[in-house]
LUMNUBA-616888 format. One record per residue (C-alpha): residue number from 1; x, y, z. Coordinates in nm, 4 decimals. Layout:
% LUMNUBA-616888
[site NUM, [X, Y, Z]] ...
This chain:
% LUMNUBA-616888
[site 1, [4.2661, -0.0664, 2.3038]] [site 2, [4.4179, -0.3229, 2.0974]] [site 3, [4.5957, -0.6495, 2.0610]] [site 4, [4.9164, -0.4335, 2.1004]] [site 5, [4.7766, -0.3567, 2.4628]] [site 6, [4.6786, -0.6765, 2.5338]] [site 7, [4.9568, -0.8304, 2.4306]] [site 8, [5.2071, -0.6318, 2.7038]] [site 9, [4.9795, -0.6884, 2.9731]] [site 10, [4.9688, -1.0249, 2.8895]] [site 11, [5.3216, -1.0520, 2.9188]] [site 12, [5.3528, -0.8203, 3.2393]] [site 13, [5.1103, -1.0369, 3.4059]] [site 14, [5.3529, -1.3666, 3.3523]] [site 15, [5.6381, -1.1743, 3.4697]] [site 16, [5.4552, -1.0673, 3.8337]] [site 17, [5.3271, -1.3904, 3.8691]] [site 18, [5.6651, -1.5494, 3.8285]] [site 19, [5.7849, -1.3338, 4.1002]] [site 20, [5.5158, -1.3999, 4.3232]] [site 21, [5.5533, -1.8131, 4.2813]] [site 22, [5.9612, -1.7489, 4.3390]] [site 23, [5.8664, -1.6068, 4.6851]] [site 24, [5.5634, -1.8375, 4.7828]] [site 25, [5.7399, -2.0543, 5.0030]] [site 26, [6.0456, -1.7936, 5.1384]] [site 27, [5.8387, -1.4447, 5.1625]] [site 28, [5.8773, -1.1263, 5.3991]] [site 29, [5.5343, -1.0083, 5.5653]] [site 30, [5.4593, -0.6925, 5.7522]] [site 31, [5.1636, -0.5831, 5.8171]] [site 32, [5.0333, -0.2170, 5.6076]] [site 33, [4.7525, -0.1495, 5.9102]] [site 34, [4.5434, -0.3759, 6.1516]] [site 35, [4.4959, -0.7182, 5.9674]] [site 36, [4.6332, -0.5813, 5.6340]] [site 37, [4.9481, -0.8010, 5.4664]] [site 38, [5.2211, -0.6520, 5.2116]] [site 39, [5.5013, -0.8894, 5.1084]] [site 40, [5.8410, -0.8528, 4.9563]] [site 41, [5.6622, -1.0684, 4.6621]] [site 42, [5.3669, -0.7467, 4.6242]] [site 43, [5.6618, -0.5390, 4.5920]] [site 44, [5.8830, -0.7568, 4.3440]] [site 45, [5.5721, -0.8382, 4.1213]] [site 46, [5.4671, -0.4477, 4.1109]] [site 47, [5.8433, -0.3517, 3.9712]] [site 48, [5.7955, -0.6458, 3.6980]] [site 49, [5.4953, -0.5787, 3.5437]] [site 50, [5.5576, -0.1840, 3.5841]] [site 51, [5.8977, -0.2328, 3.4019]] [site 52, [5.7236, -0.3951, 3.1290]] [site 53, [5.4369, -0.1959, 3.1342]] [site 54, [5.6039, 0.2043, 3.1054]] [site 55, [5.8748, 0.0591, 2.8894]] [site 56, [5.6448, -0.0084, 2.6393]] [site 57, [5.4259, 0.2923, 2.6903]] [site 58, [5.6091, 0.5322, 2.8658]] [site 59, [5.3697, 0.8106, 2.8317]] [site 60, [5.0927, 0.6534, 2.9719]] [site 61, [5.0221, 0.7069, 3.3809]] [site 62, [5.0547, 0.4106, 3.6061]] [site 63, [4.8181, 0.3094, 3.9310]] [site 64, [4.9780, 0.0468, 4.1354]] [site 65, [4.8755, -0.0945, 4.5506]] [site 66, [5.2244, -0.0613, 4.6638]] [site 67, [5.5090, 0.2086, 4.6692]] [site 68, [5.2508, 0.5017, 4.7028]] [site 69, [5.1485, 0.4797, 4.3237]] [site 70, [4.8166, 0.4695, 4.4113]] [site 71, [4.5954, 0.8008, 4.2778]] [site 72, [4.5855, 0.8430, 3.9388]] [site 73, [4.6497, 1.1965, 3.7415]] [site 74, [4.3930, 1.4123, 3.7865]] [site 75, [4.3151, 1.4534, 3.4466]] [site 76, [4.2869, 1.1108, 3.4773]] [site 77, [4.0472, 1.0906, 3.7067]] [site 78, [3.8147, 1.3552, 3.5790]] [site 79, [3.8124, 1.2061, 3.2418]] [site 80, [3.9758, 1.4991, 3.0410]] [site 81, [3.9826, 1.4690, 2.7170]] [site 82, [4.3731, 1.5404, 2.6749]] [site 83, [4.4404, 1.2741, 2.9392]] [site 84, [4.6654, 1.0001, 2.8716]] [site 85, [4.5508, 0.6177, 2.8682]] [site 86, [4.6482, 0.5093, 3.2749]] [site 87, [4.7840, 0.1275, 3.3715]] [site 88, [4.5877, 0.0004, 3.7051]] [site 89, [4.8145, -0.3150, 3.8762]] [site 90, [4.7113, -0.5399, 4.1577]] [site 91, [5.0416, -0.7136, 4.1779]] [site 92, [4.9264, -0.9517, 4.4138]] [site 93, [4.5242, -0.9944, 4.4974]] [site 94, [4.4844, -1.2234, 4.8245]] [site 95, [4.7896, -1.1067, 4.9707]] [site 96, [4.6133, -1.2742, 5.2567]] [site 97, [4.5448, -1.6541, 5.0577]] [site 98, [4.9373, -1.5862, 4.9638]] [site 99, [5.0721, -1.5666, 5.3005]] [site 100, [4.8871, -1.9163, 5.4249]] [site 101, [4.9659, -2.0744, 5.1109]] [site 102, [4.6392, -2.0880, 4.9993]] [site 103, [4.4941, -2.0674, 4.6366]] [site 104, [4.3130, -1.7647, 4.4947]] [site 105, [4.5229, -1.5069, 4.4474]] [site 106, [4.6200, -1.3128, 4.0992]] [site 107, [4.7898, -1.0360, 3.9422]] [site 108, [4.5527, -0.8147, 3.7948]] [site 109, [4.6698, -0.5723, 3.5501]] [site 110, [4.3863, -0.2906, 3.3998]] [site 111, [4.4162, -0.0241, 3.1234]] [site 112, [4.1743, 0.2970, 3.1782]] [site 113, [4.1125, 0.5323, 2.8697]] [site 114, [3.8709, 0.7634, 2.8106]] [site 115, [3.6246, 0.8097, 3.1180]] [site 116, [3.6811, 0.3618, 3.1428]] [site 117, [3.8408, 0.0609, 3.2134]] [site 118, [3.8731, -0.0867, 2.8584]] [site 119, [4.1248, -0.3815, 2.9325]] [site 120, [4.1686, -0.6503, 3.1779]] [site 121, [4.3950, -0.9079, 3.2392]] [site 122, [4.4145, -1.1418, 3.5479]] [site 123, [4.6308, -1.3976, 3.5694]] [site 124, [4.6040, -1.7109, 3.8473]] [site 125, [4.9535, -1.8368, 3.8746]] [site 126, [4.8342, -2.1374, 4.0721]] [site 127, [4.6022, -2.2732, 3.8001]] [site 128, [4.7971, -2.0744, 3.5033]] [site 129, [4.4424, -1.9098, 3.3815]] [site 130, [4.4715, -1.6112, 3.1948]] [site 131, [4.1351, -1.4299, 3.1890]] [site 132, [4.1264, -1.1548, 2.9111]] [site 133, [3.9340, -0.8922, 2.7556]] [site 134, [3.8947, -0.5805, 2.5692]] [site 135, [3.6562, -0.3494, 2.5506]] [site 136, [3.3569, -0.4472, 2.3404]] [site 137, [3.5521, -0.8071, 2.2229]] [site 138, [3.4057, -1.0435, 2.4760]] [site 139, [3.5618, -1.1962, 2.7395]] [site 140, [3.8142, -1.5483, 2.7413]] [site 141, [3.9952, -1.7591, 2.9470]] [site 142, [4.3421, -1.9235, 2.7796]] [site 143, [4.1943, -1.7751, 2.4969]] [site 144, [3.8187, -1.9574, 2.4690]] [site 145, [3.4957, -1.7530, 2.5089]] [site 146, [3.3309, -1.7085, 2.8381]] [site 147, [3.0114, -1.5782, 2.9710]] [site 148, [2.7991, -1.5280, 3.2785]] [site 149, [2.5599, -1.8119, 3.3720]] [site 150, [2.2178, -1.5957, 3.3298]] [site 151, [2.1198, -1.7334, 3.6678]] [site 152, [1.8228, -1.5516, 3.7329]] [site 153, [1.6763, -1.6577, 4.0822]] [site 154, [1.8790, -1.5937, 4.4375]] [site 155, [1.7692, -1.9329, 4.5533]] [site 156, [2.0036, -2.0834, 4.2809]] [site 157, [2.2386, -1.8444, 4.2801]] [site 158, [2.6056, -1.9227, 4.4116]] [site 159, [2.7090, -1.5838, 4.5548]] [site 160, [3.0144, -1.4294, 4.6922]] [site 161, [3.1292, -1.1036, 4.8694]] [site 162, [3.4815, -0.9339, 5.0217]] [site 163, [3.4944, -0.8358, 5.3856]] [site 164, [3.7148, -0.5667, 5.5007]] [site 165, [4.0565, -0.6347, 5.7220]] [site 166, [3.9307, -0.6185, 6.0599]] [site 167, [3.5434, -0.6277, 6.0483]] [site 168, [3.3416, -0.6264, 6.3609]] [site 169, [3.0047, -0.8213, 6.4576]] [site 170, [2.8234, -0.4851, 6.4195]] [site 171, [2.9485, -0.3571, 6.0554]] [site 172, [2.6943, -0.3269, 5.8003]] [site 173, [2.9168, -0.5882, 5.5826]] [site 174, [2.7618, -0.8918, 5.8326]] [site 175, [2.4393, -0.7548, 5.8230]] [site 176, [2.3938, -0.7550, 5.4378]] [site 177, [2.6441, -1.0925, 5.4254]] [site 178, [2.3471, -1.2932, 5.6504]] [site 179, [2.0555, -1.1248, 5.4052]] [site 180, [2.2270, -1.2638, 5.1407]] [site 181, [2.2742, -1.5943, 5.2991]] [site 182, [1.9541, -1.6670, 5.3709]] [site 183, [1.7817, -1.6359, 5.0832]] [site 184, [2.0672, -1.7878, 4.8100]] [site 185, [2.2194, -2.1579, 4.7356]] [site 186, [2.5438, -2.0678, 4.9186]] [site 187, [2.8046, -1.8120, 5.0115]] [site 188, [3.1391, -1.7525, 4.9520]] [site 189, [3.4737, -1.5371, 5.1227]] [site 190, [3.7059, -1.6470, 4.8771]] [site 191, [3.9625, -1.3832, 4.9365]] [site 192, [4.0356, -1.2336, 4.6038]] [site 193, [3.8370, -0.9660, 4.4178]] [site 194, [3.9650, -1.0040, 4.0732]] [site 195, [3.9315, -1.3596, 4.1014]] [site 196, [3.5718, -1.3306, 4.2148]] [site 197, [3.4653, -1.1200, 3.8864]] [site 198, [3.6447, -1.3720, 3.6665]] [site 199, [3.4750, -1.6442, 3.8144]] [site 200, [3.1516, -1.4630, 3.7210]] [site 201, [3.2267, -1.3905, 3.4028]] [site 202, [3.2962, -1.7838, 3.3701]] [site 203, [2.9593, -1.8619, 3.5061]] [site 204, [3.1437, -2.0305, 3.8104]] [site 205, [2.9428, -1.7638, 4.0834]] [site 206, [2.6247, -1.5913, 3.9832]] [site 207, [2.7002, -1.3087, 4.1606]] [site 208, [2.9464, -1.0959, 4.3962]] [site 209, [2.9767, -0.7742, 4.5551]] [site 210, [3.2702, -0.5659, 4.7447]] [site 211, [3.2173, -0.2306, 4.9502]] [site 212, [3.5225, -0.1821, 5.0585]] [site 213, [3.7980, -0.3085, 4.7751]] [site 214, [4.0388, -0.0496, 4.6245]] [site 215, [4.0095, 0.0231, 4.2064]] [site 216, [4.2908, -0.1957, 4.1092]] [site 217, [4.1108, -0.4953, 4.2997]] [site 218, [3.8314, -0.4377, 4.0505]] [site 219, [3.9299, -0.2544, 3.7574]] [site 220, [4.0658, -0.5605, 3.5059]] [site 221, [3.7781, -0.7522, 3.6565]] [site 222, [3.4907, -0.5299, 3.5516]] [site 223, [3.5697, -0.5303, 3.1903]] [site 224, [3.6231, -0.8837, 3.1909]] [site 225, [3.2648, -0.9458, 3.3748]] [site 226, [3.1277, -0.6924, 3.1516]] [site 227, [3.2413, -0.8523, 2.8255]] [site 228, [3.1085, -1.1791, 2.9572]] [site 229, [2.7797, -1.0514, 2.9742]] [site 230, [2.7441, -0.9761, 3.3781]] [site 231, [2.5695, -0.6663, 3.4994]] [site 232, [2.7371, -0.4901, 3.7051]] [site 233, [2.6661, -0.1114, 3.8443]] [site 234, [2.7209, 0.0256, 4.2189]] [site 235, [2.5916, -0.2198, 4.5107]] [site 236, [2.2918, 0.0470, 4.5328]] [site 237, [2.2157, 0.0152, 4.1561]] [site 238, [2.3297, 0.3059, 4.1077]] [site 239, [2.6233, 0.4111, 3.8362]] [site 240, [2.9576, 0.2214, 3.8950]] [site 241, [3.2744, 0.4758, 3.9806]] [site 242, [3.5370, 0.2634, 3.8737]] [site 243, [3.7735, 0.4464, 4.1060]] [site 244, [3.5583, 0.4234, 4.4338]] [site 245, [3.4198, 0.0844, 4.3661]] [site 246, [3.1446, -0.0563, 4.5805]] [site 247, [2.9635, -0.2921, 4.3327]] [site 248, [2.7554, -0.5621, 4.2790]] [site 249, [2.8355, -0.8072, 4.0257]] [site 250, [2.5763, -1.0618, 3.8791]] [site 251, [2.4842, -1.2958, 3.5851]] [site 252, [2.1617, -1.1469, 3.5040]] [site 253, [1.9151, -0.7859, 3.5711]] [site 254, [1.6866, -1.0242, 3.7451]] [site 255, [1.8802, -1.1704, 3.9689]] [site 256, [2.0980, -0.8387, 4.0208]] [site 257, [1.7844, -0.6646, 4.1310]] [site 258, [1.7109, -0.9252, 4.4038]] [site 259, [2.0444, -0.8884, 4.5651]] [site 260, [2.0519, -0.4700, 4.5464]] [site 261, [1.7641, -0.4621, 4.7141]] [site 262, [1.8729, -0.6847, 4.9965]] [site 263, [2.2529, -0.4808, 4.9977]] [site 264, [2.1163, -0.1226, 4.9013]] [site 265, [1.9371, -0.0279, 5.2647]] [site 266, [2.0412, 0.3559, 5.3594]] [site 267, [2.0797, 0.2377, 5.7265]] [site 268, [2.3691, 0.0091, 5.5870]] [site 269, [2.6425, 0.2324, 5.5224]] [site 270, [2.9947, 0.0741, 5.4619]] [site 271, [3.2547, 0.0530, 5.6899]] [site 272, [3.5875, 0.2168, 5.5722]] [site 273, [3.8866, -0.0519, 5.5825]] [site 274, [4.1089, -0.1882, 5.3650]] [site 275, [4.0081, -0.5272, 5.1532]] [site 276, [4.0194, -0.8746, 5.2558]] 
């Protein structure tokens, strides 16, 4: 990946979020399942920043949330060596934040190539930071350095997770939430994935993990986290898939092995829902 890449995205980003601030006060809602928002803005955003996006590499495969664009090729996928880079869009993440009018929300615009995400982009129109990164060239936001906090205890650590759309009393999501709670500084629903792993990277939360998010909630965000120095593998500590993404997110090994082991119990098996 290189500044060329960067550079597009960059400007695809702008474009969706200037759709998505046109519509922030006059936008349609339906409901996608139980609990689960799409707006005309998700839509409008997508066709910007794919517009910009294929006409500047047309031969490269596209992932988007909306307008069924979400699997990617299958070579793809299996990482085949003849497969062609593949764009992965959140056009708008917090759909849900959007709708009340609330902050945290972002466009979040990935590039995968060769078996990984090796470019993110996220973009918070409200606050007009542009976290960047490329594959092994660190992580910035408006274009300064940025880097995990290397909090290493839970008791100090400022933590945040997603919920699915729709989660009951019983899902194992609550369970692990009030593990967490009780032995860190605080706990946070903030509502927006890509946000959440920029906010790492920045050293703003220690740590953050998702069960039950989609790969274009994630994928810009785990290269950016990565570059900033976050460690970041499955919520089990096992590998990260970064198209089935159920992570965990945090500033430092030390601290990342004190919150697997209170998210990684085999009786806790996620629920299947869409994202918060």
């Amino acid at each position: 990946m290189n500044e060329e890449h960067l550079s597009v995205a960059v400007a695809a980003a702008r474009a969706g979020a200037k759709e998505l601030m046109l519509r922030r006060d006059d936008r349609v809602v339906r409901e996608k399942g139980p609990k689960d928002l799409v707006t005309d803005a998700d839509l409008a955003s997508q066709h910007a920043i794919r517009s910009i996006l294929m006409d500047a590499f047309d031969d490269y495969g596209f992932v988007g949330e909306e307008e069924g664009e979400n699997d990617p090729p299958e070579s793809v996928r299996r990482g085949a060596a003849d497969a062609p880079p593949c764009w992965v869009v959140d056009p708008l993440d917090g759909t849900v934040n959007y709708v009340h009018r609330l902050q945290s929300f972002a466009v979040s615009i990935a590039l995968y190539a060769r078996s990984r995400m090796r470019l993110g982009v996220i973009l918070d129109p409200v606050t007009d930071e542009m976290f960047t990164a490329i594959d092994g060239q660190g992580a910035q936001c408006n274009g300064q350095p940025i880097c995990a906090s290397g909090c290493q205890e839970i008791n100090r650590a400022l933590i945040a997770c997603s919920f699915p759309a729709g989660v009951k009393a019983r899902d194992p999501e609550v369970t692990r939430f009030v593990r967490v709670l009780e032995r860190c500084r605080s706990l946070r629903r903030l509502g927006s994935c890509a946000l959440n792993m920029c906010y790492v990277a920045a050293g703003r939360l220690d740590a953050y993990w998702a069960t039950n998010i989609a790969a274009w909630d994630s994928a810009a965000g785990t290269v950016i986290a990565r570059e900033a120095g976050a460690v970041l593998t499955a919520y089990d500590g096992s590998h990260f898939d970064d198209w089935n993404p159920k992570f965990c997110v945090s500033a430092s090994g030390p601290l990342h092995e004190s919150i697997v082991s209170l998210l990684a119990d085999p009786a806790l098996q996620p629920t299947v829902r869409s994202p918060d």
